[in-house]
mmCIF file of the protein (N, C-alpha, C, O) and its ligand, coordinates in Angstrom:
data_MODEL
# 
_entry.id   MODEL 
# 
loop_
_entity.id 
_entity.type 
_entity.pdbx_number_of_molecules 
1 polymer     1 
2 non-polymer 1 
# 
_entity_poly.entity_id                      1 
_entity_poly.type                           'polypeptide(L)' 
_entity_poly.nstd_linkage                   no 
_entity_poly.nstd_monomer                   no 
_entity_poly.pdbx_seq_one_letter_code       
;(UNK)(UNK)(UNK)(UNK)(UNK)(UNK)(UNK)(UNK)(UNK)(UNK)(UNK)(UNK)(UNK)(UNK)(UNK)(UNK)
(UNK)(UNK)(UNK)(UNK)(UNK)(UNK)(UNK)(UNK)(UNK)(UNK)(UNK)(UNK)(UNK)(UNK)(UNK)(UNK)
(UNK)(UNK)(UNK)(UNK)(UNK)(UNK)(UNK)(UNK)(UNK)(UNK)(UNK)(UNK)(UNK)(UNK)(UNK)(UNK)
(UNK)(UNK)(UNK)(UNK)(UNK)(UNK)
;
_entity_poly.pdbx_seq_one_letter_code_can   XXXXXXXXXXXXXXXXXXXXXXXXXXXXXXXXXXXXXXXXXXXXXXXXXXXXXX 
_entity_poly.pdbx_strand_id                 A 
# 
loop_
_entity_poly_seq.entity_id 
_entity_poly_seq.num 
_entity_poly_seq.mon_id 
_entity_poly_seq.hetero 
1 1  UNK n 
1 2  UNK n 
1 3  UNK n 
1 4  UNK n 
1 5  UNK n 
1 6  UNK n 
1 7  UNK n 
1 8  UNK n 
1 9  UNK n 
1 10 UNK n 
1 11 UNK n 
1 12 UNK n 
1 13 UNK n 
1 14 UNK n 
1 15 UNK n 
1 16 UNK n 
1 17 UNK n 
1 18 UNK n 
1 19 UNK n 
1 20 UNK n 
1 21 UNK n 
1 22 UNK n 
1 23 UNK n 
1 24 UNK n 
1 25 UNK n 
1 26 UNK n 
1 27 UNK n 
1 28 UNK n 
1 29 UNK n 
1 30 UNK n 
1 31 UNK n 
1 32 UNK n 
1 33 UNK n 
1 34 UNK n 
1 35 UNK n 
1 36 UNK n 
1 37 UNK n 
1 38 UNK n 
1 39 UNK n 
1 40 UNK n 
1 41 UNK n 
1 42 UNK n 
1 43 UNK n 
1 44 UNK n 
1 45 UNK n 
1 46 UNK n 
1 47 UNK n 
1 48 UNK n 
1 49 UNK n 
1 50 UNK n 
1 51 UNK n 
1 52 UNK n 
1 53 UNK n 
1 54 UNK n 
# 
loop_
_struct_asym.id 
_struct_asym.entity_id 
A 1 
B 2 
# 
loop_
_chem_comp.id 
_chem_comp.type 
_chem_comp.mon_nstd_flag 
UNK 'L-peptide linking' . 
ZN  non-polymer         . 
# 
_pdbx_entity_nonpoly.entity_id   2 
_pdbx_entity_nonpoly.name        ? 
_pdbx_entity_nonpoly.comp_id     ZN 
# 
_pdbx_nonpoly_scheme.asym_id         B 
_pdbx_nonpoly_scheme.entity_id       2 
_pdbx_nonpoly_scheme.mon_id          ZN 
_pdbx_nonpoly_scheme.ndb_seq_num     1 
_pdbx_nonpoly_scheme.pdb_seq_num     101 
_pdbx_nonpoly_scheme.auth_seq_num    101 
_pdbx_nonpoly_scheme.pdb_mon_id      ZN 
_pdbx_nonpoly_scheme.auth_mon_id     ZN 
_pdbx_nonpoly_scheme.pdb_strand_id   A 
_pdbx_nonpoly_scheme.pdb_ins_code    . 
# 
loop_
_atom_site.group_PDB 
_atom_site.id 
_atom_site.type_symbol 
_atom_site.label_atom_id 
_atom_site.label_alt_id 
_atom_site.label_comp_id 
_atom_site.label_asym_id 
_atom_site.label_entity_id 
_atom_site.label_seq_id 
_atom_site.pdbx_PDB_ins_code 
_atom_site.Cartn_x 
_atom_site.Cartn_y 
_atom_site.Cartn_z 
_atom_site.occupancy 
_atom_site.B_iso_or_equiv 
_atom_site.pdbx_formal_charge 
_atom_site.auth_seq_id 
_atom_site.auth_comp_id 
_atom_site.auth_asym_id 
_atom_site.auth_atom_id 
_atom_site.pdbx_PDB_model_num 
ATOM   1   N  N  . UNK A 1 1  ? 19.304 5.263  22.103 1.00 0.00 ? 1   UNK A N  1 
ATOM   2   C  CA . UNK A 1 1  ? 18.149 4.380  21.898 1.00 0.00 ? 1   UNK A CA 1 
ATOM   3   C  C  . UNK A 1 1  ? 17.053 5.142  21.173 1.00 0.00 ? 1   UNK A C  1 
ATOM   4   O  O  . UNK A 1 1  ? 16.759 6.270  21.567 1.00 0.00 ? 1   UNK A O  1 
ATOM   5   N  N  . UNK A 1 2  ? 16.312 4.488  19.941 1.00 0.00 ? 2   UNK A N  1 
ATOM   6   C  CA . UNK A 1 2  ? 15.243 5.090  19.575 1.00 0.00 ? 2   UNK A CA 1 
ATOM   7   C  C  . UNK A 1 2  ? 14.029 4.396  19.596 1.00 0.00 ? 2   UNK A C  1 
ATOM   8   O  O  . UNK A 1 2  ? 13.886 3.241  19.998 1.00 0.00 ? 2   UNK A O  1 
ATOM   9   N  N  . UNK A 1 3  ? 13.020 5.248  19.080 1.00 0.00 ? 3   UNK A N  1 
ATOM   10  C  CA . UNK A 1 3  ? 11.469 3.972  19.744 1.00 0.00 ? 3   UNK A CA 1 
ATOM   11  C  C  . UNK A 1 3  ? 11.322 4.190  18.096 1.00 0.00 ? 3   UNK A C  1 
ATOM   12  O  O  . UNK A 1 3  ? 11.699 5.062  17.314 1.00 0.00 ? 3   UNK A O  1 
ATOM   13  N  N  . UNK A 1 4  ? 10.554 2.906  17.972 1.00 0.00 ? 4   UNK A N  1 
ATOM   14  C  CA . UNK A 1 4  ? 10.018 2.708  16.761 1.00 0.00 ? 4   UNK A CA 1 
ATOM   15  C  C  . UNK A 1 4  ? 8.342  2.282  16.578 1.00 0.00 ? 4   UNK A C  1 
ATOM   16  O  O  . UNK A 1 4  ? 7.805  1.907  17.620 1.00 0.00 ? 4   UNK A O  1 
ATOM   17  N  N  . UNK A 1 5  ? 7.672  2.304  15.609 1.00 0.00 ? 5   UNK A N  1 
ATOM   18  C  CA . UNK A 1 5  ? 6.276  2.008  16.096 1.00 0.00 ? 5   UNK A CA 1 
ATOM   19  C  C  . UNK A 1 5  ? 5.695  2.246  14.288 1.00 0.00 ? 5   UNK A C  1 
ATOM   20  O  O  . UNK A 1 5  ? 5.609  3.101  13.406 1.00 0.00 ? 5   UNK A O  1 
ATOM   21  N  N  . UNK A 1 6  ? 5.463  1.059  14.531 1.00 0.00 ? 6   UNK A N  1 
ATOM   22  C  CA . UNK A 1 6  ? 4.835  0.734  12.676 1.00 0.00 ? 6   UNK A CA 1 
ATOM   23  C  C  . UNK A 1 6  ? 3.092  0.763  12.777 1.00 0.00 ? 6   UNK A C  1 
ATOM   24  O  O  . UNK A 1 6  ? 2.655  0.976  13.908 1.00 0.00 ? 6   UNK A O  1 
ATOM   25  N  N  . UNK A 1 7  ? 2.347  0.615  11.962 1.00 0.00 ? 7   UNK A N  1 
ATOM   26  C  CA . UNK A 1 7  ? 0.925  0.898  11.762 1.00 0.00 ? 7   UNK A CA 1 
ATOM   27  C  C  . UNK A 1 7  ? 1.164  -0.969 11.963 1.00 0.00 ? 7   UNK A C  1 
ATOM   28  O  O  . UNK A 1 7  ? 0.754  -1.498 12.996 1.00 0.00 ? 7   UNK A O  1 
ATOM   29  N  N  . UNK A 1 8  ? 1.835  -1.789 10.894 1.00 0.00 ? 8   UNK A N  1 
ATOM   30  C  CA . UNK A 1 8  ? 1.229  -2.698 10.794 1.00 0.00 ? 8   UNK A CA 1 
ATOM   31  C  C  . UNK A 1 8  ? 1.622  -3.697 12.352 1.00 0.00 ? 8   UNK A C  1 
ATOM   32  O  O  . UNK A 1 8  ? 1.181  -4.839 12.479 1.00 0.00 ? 8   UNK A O  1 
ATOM   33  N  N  . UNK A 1 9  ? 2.164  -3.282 13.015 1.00 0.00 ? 9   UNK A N  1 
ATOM   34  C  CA . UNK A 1 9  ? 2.125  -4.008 14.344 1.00 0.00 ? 9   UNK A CA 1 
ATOM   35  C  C  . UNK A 1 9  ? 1.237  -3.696 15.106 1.00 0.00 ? 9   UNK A C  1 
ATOM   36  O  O  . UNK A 1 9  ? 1.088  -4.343 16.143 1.00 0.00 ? 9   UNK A O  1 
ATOM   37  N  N  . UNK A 1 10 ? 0.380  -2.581 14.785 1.00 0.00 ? 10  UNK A N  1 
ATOM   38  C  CA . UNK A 1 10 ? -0.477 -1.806 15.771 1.00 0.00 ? 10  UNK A CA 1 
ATOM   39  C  C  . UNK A 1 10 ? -1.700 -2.367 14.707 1.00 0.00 ? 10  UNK A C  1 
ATOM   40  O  O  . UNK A 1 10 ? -2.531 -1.462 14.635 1.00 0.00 ? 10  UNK A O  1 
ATOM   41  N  N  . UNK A 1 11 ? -2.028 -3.286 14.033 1.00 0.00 ? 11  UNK A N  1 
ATOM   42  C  CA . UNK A 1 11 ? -2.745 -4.047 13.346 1.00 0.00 ? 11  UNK A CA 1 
ATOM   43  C  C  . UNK A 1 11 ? -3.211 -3.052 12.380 1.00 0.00 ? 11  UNK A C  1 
ATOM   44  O  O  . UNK A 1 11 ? -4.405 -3.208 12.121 1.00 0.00 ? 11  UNK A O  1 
ATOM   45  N  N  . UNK A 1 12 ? -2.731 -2.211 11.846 1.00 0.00 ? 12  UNK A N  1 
ATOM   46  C  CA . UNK A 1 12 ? -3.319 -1.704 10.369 1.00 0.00 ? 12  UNK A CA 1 
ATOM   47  C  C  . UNK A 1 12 ? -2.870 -1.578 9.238  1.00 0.00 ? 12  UNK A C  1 
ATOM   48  O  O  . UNK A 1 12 ? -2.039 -0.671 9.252  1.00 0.00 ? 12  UNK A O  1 
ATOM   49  N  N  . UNK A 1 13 ? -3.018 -2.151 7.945  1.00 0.00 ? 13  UNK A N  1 
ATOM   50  C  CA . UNK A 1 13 ? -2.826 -2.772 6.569  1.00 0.00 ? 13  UNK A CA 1 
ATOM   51  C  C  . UNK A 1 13 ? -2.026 -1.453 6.459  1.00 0.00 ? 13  UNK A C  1 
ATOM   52  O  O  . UNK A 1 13 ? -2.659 -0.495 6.015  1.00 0.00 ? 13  UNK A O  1 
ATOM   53  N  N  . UNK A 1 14 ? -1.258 -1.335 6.658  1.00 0.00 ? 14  UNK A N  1 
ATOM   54  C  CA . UNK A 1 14 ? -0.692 0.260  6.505  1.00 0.00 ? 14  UNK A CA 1 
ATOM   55  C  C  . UNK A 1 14 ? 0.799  -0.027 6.180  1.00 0.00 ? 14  UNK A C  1 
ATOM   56  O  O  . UNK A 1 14 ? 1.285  -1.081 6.591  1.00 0.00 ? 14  UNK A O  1 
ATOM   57  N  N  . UNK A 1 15 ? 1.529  0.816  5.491  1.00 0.00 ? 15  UNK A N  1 
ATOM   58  C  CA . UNK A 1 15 ? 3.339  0.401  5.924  1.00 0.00 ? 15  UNK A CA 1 
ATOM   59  C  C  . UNK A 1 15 ? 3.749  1.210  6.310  1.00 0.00 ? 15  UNK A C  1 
ATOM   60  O  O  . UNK A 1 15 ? 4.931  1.154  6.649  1.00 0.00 ? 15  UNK A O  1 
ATOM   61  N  N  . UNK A 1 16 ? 3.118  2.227  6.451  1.00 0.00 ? 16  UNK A N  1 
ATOM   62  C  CA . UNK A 1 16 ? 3.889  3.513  7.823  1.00 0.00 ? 16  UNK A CA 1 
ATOM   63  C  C  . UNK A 1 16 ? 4.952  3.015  8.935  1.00 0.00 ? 16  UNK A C  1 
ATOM   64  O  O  . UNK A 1 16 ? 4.567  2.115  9.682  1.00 0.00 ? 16  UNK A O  1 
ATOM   65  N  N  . UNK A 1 17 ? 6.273  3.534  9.107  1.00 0.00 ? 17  UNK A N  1 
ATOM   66  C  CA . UNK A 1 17 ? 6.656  2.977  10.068 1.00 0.00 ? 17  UNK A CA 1 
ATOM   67  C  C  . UNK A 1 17 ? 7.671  4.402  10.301 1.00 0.00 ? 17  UNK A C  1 
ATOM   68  O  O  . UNK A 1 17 ? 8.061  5.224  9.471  1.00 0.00 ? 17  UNK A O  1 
ATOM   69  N  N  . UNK A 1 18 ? 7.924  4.304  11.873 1.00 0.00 ? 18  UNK A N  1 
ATOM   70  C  CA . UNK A 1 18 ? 8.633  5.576  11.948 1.00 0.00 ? 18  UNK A CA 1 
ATOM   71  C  C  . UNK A 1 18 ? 9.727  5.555  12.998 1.00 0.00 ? 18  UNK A C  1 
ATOM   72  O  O  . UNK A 1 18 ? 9.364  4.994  14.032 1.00 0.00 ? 18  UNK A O  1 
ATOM   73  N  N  . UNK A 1 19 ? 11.067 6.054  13.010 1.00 0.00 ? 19  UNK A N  1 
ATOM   74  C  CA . UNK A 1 19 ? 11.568 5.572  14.538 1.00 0.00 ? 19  UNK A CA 1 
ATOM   75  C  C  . UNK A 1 19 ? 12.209 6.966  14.384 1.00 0.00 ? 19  UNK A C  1 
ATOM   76  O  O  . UNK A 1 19 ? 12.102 7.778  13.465 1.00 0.00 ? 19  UNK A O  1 
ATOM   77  N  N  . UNK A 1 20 ? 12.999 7.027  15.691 1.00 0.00 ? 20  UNK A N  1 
ATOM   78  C  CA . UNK A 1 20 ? 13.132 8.095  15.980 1.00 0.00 ? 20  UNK A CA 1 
ATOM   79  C  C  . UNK A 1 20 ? 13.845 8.442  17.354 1.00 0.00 ? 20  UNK A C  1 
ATOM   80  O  O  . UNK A 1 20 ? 13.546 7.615  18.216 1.00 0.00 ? 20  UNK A O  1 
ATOM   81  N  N  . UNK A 1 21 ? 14.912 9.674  17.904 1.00 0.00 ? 21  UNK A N  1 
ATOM   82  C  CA . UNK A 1 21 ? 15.566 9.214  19.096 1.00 0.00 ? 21  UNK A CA 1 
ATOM   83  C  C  . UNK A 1 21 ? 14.243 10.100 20.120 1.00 0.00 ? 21  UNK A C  1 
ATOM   84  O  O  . UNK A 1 21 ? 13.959 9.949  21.309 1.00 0.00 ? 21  UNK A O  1 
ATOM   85  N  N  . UNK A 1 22 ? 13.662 11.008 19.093 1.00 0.00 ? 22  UNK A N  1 
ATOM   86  C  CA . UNK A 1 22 ? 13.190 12.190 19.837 1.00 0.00 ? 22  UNK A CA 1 
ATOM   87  C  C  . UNK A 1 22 ? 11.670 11.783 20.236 1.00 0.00 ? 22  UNK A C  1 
ATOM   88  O  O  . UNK A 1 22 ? 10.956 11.450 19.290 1.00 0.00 ? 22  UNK A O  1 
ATOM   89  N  N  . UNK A 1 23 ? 11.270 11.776 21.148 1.00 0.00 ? 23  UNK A N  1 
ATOM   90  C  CA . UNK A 1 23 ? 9.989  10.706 21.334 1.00 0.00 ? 23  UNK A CA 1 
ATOM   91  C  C  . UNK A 1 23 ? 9.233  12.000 21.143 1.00 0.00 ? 23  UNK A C  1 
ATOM   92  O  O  . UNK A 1 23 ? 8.399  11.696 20.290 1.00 0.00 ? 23  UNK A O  1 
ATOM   93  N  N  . UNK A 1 24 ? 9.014  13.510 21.508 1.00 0.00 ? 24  UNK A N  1 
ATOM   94  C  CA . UNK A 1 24 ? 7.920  14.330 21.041 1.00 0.00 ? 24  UNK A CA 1 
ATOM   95  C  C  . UNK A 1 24 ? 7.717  14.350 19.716 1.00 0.00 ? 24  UNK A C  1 
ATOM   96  O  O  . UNK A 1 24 ? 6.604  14.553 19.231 1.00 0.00 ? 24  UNK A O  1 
ATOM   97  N  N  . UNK A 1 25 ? 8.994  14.097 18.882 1.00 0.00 ? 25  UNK A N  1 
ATOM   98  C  CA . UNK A 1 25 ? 8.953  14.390 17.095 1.00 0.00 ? 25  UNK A CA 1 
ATOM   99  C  C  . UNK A 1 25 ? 7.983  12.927 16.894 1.00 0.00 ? 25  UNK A C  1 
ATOM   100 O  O  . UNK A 1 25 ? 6.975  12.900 16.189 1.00 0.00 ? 25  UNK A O  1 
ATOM   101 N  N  . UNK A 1 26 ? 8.525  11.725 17.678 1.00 0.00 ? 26  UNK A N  1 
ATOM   102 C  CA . UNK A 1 26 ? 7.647  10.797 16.935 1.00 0.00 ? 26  UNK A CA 1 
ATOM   103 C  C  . UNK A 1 26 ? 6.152  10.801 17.274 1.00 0.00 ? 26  UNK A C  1 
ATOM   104 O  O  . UNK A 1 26 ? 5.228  10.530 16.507 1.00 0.00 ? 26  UNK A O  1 
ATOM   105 N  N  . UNK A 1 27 ? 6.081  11.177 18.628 1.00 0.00 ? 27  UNK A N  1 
ATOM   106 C  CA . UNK A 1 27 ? 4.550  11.445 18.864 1.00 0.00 ? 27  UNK A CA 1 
ATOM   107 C  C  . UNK A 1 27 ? 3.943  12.131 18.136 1.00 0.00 ? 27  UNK A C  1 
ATOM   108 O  O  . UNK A 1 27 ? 2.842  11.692 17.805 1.00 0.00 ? 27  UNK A O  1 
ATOM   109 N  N  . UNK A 1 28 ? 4.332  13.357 17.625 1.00 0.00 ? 28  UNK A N  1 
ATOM   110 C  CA . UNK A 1 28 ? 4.039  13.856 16.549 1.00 0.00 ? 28  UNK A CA 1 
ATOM   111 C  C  . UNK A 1 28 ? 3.774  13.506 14.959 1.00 0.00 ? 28  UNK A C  1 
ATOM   112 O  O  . UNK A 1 28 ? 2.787  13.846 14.307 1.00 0.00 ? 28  UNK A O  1 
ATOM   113 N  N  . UNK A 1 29 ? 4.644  12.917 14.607 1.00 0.00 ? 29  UNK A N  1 
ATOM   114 C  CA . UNK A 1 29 ? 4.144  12.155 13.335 1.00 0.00 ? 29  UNK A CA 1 
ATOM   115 C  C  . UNK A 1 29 ? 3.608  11.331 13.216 1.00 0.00 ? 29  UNK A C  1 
ATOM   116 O  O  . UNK A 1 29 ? 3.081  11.092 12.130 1.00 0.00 ? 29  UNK A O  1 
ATOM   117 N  N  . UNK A 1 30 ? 3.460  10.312 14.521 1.00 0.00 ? 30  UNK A N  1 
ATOM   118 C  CA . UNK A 1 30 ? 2.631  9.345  14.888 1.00 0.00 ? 30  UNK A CA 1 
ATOM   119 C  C  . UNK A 1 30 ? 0.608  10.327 15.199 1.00 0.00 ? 30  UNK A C  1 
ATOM   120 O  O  . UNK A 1 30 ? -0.519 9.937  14.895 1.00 0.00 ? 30  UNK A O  1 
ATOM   121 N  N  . UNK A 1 31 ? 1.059  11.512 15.843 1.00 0.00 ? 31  UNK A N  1 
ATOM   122 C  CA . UNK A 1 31 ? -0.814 11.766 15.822 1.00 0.00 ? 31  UNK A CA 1 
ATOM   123 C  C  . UNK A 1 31 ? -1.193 12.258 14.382 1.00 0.00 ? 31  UNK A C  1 
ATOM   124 O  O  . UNK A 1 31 ? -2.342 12.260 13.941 1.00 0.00 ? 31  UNK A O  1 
ATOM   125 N  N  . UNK A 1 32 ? -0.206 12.625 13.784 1.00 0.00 ? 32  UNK A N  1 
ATOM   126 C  CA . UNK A 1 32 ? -0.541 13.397 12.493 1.00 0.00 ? 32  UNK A CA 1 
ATOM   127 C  C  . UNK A 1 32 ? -0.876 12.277 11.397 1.00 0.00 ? 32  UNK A C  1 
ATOM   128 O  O  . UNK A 1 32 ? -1.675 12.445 10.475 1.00 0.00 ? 32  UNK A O  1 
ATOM   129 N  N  . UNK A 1 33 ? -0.128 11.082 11.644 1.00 0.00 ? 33  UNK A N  1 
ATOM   130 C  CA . UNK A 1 33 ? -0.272 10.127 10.566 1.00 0.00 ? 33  UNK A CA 1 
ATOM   131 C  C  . UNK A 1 33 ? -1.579 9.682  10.598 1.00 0.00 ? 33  UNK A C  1 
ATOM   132 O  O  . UNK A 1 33 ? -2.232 9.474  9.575  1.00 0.00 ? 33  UNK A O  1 
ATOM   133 N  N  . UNK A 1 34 ? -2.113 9.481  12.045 1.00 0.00 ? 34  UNK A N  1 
ATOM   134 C  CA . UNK A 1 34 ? -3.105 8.567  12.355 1.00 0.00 ? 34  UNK A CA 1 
ATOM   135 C  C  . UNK A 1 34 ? -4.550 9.672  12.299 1.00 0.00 ? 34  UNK A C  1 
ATOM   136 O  O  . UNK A 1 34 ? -5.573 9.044  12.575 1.00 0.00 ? 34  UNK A O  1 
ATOM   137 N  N  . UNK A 1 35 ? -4.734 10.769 12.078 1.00 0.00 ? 35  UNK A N  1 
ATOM   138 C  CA . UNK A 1 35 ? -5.548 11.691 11.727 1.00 0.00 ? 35  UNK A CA 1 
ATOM   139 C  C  . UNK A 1 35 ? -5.103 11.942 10.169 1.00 0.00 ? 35  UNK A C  1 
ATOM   140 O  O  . UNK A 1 35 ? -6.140 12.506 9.821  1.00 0.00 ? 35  UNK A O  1 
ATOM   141 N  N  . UNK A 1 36 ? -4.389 11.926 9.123  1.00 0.00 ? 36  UNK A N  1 
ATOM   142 C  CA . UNK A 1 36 ? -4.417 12.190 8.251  1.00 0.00 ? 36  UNK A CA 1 
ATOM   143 C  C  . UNK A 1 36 ? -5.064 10.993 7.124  1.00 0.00 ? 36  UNK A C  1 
ATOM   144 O  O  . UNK A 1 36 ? -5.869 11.092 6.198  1.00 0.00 ? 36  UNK A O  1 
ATOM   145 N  N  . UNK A 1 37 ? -4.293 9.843  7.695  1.00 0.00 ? 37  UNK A N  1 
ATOM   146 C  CA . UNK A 1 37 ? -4.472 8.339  7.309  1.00 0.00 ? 37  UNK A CA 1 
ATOM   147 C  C  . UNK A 1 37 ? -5.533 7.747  7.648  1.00 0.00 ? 37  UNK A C  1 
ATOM   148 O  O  . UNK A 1 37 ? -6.493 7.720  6.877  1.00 0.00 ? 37  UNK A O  1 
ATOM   149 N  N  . UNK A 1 38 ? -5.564 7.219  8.739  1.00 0.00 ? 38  UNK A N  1 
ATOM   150 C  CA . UNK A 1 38 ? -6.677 6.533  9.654  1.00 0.00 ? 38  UNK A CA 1 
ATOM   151 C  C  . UNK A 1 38 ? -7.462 7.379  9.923  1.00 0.00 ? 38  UNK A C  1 
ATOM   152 O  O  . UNK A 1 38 ? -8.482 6.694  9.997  1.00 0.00 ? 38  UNK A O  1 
ATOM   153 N  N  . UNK A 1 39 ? -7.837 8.616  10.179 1.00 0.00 ? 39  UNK A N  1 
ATOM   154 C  CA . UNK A 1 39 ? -9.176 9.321  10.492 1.00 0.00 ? 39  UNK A CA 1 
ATOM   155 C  C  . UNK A 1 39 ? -8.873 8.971  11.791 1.00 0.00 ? 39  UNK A C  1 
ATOM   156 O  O  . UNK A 1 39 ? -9.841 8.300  12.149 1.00 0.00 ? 39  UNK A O  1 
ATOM   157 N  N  . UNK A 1 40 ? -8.034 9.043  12.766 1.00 0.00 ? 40  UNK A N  1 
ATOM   158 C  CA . UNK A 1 40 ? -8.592 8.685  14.741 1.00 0.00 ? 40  UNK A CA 1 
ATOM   159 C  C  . UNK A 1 40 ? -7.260 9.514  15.331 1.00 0.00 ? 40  UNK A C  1 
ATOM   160 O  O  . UNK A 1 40 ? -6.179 9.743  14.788 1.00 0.00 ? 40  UNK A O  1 
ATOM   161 N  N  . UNK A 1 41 ? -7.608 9.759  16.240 1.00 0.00 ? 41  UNK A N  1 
ATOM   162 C  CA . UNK A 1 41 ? -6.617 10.036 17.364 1.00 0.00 ? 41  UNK A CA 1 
ATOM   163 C  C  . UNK A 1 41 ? -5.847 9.240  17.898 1.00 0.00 ? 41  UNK A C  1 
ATOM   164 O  O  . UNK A 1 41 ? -6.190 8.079  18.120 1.00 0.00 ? 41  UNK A O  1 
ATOM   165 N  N  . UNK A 1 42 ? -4.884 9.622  18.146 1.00 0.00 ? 42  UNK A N  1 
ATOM   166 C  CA . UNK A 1 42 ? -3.830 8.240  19.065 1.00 0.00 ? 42  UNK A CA 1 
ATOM   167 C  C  . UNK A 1 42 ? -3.557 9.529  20.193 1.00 0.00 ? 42  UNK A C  1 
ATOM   168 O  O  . UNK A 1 42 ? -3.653 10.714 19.875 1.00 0.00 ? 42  UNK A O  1 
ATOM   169 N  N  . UNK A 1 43 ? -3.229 9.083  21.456 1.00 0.00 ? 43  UNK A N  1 
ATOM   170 C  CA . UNK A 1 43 ? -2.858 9.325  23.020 1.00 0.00 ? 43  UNK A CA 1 
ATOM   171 C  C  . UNK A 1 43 ? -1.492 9.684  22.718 1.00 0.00 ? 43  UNK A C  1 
ATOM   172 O  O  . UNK A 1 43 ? -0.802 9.316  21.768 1.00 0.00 ? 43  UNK A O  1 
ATOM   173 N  N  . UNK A 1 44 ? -1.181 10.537 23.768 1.00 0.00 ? 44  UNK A N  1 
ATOM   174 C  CA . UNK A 1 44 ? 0.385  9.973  23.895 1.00 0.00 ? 44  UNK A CA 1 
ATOM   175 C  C  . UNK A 1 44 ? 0.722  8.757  24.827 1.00 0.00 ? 44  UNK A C  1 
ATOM   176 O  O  . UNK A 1 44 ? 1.881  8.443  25.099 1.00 0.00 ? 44  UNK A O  1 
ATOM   177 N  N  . UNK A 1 45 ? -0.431 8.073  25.314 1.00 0.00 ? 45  UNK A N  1 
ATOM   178 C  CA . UNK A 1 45 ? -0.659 7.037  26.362 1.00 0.00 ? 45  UNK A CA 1 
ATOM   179 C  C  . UNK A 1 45 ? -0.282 6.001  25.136 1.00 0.00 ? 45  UNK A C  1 
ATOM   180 O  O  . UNK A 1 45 ? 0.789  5.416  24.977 1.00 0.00 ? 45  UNK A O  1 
ATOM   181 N  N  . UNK A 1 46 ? -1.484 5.939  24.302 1.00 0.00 ? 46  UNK A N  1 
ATOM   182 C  CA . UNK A 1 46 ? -1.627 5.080  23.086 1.00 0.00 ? 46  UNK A CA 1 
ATOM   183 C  C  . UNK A 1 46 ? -0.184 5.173  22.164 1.00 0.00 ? 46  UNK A C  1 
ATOM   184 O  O  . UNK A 1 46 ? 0.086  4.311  21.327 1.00 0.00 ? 46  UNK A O  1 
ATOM   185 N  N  . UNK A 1 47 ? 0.265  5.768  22.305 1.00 0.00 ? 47  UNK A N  1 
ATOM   186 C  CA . UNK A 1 47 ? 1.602  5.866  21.425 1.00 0.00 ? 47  UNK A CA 1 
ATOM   187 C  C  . UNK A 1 47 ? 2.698  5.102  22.173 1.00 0.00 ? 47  UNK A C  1 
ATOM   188 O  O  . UNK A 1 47 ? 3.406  4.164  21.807 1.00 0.00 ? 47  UNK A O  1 
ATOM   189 N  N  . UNK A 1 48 ? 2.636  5.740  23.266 1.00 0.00 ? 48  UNK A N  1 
ATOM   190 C  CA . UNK A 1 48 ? 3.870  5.122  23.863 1.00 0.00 ? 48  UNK A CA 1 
ATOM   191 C  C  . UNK A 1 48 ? 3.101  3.465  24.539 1.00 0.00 ? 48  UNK A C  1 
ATOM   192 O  O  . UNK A 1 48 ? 3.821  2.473  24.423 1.00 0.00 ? 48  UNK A O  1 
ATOM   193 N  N  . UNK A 1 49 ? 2.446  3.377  24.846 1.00 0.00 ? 49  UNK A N  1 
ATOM   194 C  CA . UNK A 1 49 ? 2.024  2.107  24.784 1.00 0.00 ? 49  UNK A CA 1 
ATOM   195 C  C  . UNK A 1 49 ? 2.592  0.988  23.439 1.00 0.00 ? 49  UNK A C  1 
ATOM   196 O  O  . UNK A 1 49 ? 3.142  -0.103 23.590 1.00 0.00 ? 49  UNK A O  1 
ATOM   197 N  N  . UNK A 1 50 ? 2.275  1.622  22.250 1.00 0.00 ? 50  UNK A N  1 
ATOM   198 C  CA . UNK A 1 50 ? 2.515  0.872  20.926 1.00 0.00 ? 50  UNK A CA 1 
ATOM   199 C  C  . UNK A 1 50 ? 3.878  0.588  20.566 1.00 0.00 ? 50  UNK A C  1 
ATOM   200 O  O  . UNK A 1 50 ? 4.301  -0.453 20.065 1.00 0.00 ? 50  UNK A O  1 
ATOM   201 N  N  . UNK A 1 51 ? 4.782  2.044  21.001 1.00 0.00 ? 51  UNK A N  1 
ATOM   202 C  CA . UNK A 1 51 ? 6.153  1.884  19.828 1.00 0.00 ? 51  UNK A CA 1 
ATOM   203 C  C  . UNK A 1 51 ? 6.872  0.701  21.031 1.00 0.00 ? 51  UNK A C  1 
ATOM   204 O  O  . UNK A 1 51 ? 6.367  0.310  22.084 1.00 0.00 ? 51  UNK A O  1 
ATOM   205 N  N  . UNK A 1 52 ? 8.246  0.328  20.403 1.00 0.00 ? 52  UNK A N  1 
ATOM   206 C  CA . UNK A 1 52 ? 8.838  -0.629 21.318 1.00 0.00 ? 52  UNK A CA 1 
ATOM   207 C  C  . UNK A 1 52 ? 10.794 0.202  20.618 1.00 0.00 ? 52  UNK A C  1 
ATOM   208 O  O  . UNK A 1 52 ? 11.062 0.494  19.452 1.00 0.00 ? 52  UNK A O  1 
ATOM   209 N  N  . UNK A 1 53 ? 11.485 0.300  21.535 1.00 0.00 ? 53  UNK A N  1 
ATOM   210 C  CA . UNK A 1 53 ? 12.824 0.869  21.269 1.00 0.00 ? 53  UNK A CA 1 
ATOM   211 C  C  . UNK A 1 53 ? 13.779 -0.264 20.710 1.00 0.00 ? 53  UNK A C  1 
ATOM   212 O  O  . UNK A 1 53 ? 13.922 -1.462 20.954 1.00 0.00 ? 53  UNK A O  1 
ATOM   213 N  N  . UNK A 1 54 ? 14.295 0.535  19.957 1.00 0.00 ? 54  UNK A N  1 
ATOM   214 C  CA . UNK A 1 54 ? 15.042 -0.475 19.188 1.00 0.00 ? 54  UNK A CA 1 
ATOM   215 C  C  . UNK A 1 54 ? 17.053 -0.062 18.793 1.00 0.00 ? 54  UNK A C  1 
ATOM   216 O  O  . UNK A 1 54 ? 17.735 -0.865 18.155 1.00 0.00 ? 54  UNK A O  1 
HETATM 217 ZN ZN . ZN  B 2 .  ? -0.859 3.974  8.989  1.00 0.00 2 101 ZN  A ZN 1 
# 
């Protein structure tokens, strides 16, 4: 099973989307995207809150 978690479901005009089996790698590209891109922090609360497994 992998989790997946797009910008634009998490409501931002964005097409970032990322999945992944390894949930630290995606947390990871998920805080890096959202500080490089968006300027904000995401949680690992906020992350795993967002992605949904697919
Ligand atoms: Zn984005």
């Amino acid at each position: 099973m992998a989790k997946e978690l797009s910008c634009r479901e998490a409501g931002y005009d964005c097409d970032f989307m990322v999945r992944s089996e390894k949930e630290d790698e995606l947390i990871g590209m998920v805080q890096q995207h959202a500080r490089d891109v968006h300027d904000t922090e995401m949680s690992q609360a906020d992350i795993r809150g967002a992605w949904k497994t697919v």
